[in-house]
C-alpha positions as CSV (number, residue, x, y, z in Angstrom):
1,X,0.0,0.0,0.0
2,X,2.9,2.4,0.9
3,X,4.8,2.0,-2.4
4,X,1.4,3.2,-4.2
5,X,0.6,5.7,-1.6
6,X,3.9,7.0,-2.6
7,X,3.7,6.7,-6.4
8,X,0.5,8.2,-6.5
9,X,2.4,11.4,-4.4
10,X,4.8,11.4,-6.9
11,X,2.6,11.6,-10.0
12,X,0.1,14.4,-8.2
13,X,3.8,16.7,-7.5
14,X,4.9,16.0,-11.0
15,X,1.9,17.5,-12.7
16,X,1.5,20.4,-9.8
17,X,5.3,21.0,-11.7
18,X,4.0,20.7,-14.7
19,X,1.1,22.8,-14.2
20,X,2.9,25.9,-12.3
21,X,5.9,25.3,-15.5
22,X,2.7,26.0,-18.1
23,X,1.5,28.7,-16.0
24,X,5.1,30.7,-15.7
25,X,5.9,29.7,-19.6
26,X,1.6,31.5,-20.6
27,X,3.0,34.5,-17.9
28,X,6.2,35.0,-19.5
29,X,4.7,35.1,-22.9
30,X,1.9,37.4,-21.7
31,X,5.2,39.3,-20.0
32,X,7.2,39.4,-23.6
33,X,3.6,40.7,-25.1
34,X,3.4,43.1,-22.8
35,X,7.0,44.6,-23.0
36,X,6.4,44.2,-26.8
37,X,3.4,46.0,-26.9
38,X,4.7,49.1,-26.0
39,X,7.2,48.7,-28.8
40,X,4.6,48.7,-31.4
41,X,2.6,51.2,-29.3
42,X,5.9,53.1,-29.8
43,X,6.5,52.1,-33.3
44,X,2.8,53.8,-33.7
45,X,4.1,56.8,-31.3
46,X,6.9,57.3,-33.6
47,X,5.1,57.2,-36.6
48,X,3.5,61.3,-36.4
49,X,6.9,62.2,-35.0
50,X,8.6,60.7,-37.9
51,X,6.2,61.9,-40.5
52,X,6.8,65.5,-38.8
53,X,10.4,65.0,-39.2
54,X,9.9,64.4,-42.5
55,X,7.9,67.7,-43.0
56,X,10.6,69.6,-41.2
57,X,13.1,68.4,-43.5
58,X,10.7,68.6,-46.7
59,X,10.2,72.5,-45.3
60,X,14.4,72.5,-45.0
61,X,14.4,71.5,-48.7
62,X,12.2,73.9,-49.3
63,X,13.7,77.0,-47.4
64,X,17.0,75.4,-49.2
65,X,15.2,75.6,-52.7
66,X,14.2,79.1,-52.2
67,X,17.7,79.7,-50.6
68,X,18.8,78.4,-53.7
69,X,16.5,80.8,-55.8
70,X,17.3,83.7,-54.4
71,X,21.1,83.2,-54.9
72,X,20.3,82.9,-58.8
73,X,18.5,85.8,-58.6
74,X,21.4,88.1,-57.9
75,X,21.1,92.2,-58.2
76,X,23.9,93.6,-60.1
77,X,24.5,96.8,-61.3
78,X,26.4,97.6,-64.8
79,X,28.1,100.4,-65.9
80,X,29.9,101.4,-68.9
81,X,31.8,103.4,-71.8
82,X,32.5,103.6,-75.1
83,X,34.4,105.7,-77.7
84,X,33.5,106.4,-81.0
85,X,35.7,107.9,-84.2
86,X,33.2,108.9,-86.9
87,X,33.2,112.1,-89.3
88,X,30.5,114.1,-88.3
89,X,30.4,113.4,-84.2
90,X,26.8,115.8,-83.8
91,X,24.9,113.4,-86.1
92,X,26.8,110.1,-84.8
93,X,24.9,111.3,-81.5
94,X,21.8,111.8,-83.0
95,X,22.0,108.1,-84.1
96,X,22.9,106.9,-80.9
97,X,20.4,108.7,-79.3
98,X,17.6,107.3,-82.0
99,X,19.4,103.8,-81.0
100,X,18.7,104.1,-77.1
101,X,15.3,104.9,-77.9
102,X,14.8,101.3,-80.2
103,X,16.5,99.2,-77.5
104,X,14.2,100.6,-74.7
105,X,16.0,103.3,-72.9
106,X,16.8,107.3,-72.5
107,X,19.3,110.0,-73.7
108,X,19.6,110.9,-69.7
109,X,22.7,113.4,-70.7
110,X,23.8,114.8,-73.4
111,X,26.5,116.9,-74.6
112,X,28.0,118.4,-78.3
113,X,30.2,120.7,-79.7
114,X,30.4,121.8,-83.1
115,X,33.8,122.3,-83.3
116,X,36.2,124.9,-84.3
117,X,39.8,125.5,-86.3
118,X,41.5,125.1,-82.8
119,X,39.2,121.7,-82.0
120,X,37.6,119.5,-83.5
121,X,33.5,118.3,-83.0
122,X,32.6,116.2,-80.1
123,X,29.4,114.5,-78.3
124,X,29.0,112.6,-74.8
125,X,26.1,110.8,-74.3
126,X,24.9,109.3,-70.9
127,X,23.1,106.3,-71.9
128,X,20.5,104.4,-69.5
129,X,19.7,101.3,-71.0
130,X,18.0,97.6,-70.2
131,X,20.5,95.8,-68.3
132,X,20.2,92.7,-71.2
133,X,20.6,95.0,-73.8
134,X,24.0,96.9,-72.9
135,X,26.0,94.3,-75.2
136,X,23.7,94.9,-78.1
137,X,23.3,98.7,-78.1
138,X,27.7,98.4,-77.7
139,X,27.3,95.9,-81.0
140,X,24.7,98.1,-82.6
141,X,28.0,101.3,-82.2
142,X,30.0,99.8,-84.4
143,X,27.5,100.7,-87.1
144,X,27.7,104.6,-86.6
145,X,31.5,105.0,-86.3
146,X,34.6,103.0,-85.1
147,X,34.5,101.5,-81.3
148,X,37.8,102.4,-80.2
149,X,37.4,101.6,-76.5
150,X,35.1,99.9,-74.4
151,X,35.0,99.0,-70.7
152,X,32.7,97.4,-69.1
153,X,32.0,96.9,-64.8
154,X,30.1,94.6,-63.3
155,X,29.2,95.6,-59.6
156,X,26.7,92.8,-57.5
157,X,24.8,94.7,-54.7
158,X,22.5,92.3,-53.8
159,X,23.2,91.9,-50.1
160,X,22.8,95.5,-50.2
161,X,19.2,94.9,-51.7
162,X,18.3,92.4,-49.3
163,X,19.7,94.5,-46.3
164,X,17.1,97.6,-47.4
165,X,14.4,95.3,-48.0
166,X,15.2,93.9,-44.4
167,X,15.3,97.3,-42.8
168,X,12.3,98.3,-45.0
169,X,10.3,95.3,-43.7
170,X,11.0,96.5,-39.8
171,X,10.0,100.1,-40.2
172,X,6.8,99.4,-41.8
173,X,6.0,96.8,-38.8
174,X,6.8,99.6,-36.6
175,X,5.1,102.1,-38.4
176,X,1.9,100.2,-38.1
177,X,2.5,98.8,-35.0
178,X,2.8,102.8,-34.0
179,X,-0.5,103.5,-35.8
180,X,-2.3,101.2,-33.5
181,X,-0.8,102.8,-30.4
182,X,-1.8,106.5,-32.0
183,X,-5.3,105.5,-31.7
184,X,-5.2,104.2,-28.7
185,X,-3.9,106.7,-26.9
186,X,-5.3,107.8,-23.4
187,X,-4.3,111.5,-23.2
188,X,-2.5,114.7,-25.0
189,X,0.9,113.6,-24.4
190,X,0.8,109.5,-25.2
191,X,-0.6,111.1,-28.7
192,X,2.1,113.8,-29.1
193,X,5.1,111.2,-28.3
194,X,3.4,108.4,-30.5
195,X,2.8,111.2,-33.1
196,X,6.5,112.6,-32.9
197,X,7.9,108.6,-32.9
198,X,5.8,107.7,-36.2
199,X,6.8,110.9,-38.0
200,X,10.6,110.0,-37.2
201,X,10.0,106.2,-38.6
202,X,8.1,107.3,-41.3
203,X,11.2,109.6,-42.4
204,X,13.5,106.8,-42.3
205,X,11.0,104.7,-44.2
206,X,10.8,107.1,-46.9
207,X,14.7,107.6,-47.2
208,X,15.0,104.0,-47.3
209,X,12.5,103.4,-50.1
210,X,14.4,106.4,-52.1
211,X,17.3,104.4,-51.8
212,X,15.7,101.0,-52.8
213,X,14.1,102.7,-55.7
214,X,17.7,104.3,-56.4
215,X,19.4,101.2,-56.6
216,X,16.4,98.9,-58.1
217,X,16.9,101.1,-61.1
218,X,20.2,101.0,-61.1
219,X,20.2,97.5,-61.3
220,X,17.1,97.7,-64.1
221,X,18.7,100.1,-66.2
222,X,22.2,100.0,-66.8
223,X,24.7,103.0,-67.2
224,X,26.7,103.4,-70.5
225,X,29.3,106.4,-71.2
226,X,29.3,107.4,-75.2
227,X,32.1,109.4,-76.6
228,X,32.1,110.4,-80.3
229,X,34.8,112.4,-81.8
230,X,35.9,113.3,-85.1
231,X,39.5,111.4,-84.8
232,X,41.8,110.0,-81.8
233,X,43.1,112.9,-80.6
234,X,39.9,114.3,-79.7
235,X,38.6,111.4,-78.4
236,X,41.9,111.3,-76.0
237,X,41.1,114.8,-74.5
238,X,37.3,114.3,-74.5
239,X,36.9,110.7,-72.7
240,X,38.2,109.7,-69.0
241,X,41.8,108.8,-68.0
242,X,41.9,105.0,-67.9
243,X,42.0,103.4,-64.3
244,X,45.2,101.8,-62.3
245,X,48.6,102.5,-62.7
246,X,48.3,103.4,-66.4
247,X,45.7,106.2,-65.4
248,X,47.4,107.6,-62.1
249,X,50.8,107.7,-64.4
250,X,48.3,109.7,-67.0
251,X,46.4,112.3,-64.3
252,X,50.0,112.7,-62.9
253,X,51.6,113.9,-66.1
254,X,48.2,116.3,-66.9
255,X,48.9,117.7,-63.6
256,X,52.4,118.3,-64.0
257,X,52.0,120.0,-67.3
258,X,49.2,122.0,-66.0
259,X,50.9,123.2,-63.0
260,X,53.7,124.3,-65.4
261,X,51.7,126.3,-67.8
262,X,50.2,127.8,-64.8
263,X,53.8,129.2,-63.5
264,X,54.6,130.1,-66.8
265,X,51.0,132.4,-67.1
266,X,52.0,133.7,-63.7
267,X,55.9,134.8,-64.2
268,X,54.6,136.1,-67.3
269,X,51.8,138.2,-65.4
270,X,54.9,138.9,-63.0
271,X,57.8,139.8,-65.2
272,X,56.7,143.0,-66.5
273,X,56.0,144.4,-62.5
274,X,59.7,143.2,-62.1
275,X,61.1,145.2,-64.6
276,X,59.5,148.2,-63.1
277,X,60.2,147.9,-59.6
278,X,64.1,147.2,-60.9
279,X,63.4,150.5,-62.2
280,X,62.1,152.3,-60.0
281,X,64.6,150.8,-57.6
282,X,67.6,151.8,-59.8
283,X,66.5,155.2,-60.5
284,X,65.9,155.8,-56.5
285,X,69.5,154.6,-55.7
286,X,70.8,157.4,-58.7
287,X,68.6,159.6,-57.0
288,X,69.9,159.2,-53.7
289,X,73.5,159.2,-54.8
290,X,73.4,162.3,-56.2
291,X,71.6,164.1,-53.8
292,X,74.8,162.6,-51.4
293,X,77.5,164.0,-53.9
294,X,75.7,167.8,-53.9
295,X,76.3,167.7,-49.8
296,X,79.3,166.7,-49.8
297,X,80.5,169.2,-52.3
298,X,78.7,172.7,-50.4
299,X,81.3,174.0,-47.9
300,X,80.9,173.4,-44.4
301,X,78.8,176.2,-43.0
302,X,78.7,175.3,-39.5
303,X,82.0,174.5,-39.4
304,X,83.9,177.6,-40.8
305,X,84.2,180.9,-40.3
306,X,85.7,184.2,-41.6
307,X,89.2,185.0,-41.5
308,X,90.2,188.5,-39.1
309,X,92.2,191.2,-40.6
């Protein structure tokens, strides 16, 4: 009876074992789906985040890409000259002038001379043209006369743009942001300060704009220097030094030569004074010297008297 007694112990502990083994194995799964559950749950989490990562870096391409745009569209600002030889330099002008017109700008100066025996006829023109169509008005010259020189500068100012537009932008905030103050203002004096600030940001807004508009049409409308002569020489006196060394050299020498024509006009002026007051000079000295002789020759009158018997 004992050994089955003890058998039957042994096979009611071996499947209490084998029931408590199930029941950790079922917990430990439900354990592995619970830790894994948050996993998905933060797979799921993740998923708005991600996608607003995603719009963060499709709004970085995008700031990029207009980045990118605004660096092509640069602001430059061209400026020019040219020199023309042709025969008759008054109605070379009048063709250029008749040419700025066609290619869509303005005659903004203009300057001729008919000439004379001394000097020959000369024009300057100040051109203001479309800034694409500088390179085919200077083409388009070569038509009228001989292109002799040309120069050509190239000058980009667009951070200078973007910094008025910036400033620009901040005073007109201001300005309205002073408006709304203005009329709500609670006595006399709040409306005289507000009145007296808004005047003072509206100046600066206007002087800005002026100097937008300046350089917006600077950048539009490009600058080109037109000199017409009737031969080289002319065209030497009549058009700008050149720039650098060359040029300095150049303005040097002019000065020289002027500053010795100008002593040469003034010791001219002079000379003929000098001669006079040499003169008048001498003839004082003869003067004087003879006027010494006659005293010396005249007998001593304090000095002598008559002889007594």
């Amino acid at each position: 009876m004992l050994p089955r007694a003890l058998l039957l112990l042994a096979v009611l502990l071996t499947a209490v074992l084998l029931t408590a083994g199930c029941s950790s194995s079922r917990g430990g799964a439900a354990d592995s789906g619970a830790q894994s559950a948050p996993q998905v749950g933060e797979a799921a989490d993740a998923g708005p985040a991600d996608e607003v990562g995603a719009a963060d870096q499709g709004a970085a391409a995008g700031t990029l890409g207009s980045d990118a745009v605004q660096a092509t569209a640069r602001e430059v600002v061209t400026t020019g000259s040219a020199t023309v030889v042709a025969d008759d330099p008054v109605g070379a002008a009048a063709r250029i002038a008749t040419l700025t017109e066609r290619a869509g700008g303005r005659v903004e100066q203009r300057e001729e001379s008919r000439g004379t025996d001394d000097s020959p006829a000369t024009a300057h023109l100040t051109l203001r043209l479309p800034a694409d169509a500088i390179n085919q008005t200077i083409d388009a010259l070569r038509g009228i006369g001989d292109v002799s020189d040309v120069s050509i500068q190239k000058e980009d100012v667009t951070a200078t743009g973007r910094d008025l537009d910036a400033r620009i932008a901040a005073l007109q905030a201001s300005t309205a942001r002073l408006t709304e103050l203005m009329a709500q203002a609670a006595n006399t004096k709040d409306l005289l300060a507000v009145e007296n600030e808004l005047a003072s940001r509206q100046a600066d807004l206007d002087a800005l704009g002026a100097q937008r508009a300046d350089l917006s049409d600077r950048v539009a409308m490009s600058t080109l220097d037109v000199y017409v002569a009737a031969d080289e020489s002319a065209i030497a006196q009549l058009a700008p030094p050149p720039a650098g060394f060359r040029g300095g050299l150049s303005a040097g020498w002019d000065a020289l030569t002027t500053f010795g024509r100008a002593v040469a006009v003034a010791a001219g002026a002079v000379l003929p004074w000098l001669v006079a007051a040499v003169a008048v000079a001498a003839l004082g000295r003869g003067v004087v010297a003879g006027a010494r002789r006659v005293r010396r020759s005249r007998p001593d009158e304090a000095g002598t008297t008559p002889a007594e018997p």
